[in-house]
C-alpha positions as a printed Julia matrix, in Angstrom:
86×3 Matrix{Float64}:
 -16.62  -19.19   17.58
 -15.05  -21.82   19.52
 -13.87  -20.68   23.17
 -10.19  -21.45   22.36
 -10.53  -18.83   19.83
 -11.42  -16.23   21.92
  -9.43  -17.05   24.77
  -6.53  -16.9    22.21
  -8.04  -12.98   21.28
  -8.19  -12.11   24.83
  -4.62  -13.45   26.03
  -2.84  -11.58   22.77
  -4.6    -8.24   23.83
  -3.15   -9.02   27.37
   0.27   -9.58   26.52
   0.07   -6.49   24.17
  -1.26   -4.49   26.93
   1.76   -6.01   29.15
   4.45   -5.74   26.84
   3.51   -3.22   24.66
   3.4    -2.51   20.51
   6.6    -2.29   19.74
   7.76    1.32   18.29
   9.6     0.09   15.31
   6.6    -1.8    14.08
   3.92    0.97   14.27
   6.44    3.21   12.8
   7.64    1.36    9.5
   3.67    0.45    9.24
   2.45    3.8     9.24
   5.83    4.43    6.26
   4.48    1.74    4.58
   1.56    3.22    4.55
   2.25    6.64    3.75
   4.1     5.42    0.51
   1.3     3.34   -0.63
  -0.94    6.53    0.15
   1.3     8.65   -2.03
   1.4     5.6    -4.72
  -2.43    6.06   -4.75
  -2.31   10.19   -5.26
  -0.14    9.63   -7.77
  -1.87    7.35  -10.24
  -4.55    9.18   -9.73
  -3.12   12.63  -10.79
  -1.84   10.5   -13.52
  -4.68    8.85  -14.89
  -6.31   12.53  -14.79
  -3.66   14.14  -17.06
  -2.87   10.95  -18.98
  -6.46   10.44  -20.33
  -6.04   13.22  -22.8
  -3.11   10.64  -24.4
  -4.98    7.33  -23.7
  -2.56    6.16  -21.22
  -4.37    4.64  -18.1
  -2.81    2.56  -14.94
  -4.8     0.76  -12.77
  -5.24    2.19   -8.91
  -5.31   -1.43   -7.37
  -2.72   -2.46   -4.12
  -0.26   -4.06   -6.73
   0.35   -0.79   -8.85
  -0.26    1.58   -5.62
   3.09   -0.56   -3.5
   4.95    0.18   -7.07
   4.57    3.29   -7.21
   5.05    4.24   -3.25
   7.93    2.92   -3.25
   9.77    3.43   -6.7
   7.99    6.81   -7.01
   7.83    8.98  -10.68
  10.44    5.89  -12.33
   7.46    3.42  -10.9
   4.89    5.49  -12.52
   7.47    5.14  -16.15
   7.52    1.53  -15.42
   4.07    0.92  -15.21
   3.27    3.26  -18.09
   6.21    1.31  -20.02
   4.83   -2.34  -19.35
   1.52   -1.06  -20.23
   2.16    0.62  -23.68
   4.84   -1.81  -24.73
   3.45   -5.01  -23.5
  -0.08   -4.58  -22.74
């Protein structure tokens, strides 16, 4: 590592010690989060119960953000595009 690197490391953790994370930021991250969390829960509950038809959706980040955000009509979606076009 070169030392401009570091210096660069050590005067962003300063100024975020100074100045502080801002509130807004942590809290639509940890949303964000939360949705894609949910996303993840539910193709996985889906997958279970949808092997028994031989309907199966991918758990990657793509499908997970999807499905977080647009919810059961994300989960239709994705089940759509994969019977249909797939």
């Amino acid at each position: 590592m070169d030392w401009w690197i570091i210096a660069g490391i050590i005067l962003l953790i300063a100024v975020l010690l100074i100045k502080g994370i801002p509130v807004n930021v942590v809290k639509s991250s940890g949303q964000i989060v939360m949705k894609v969390t949910i996303g993840i829960l539910f193709l996985f509950f889906f997958n279970l119960f949808g092997a028994s038809f031989g309907l199966h959706i991918p758990i990657n980040a793509f499908t997970a953000m999807i499905v977080g955000l647009l919810g059961i009509p994300g989960i239709a979606c994705l089940t759509a595009i994969s019977v249909f076009i797939v």
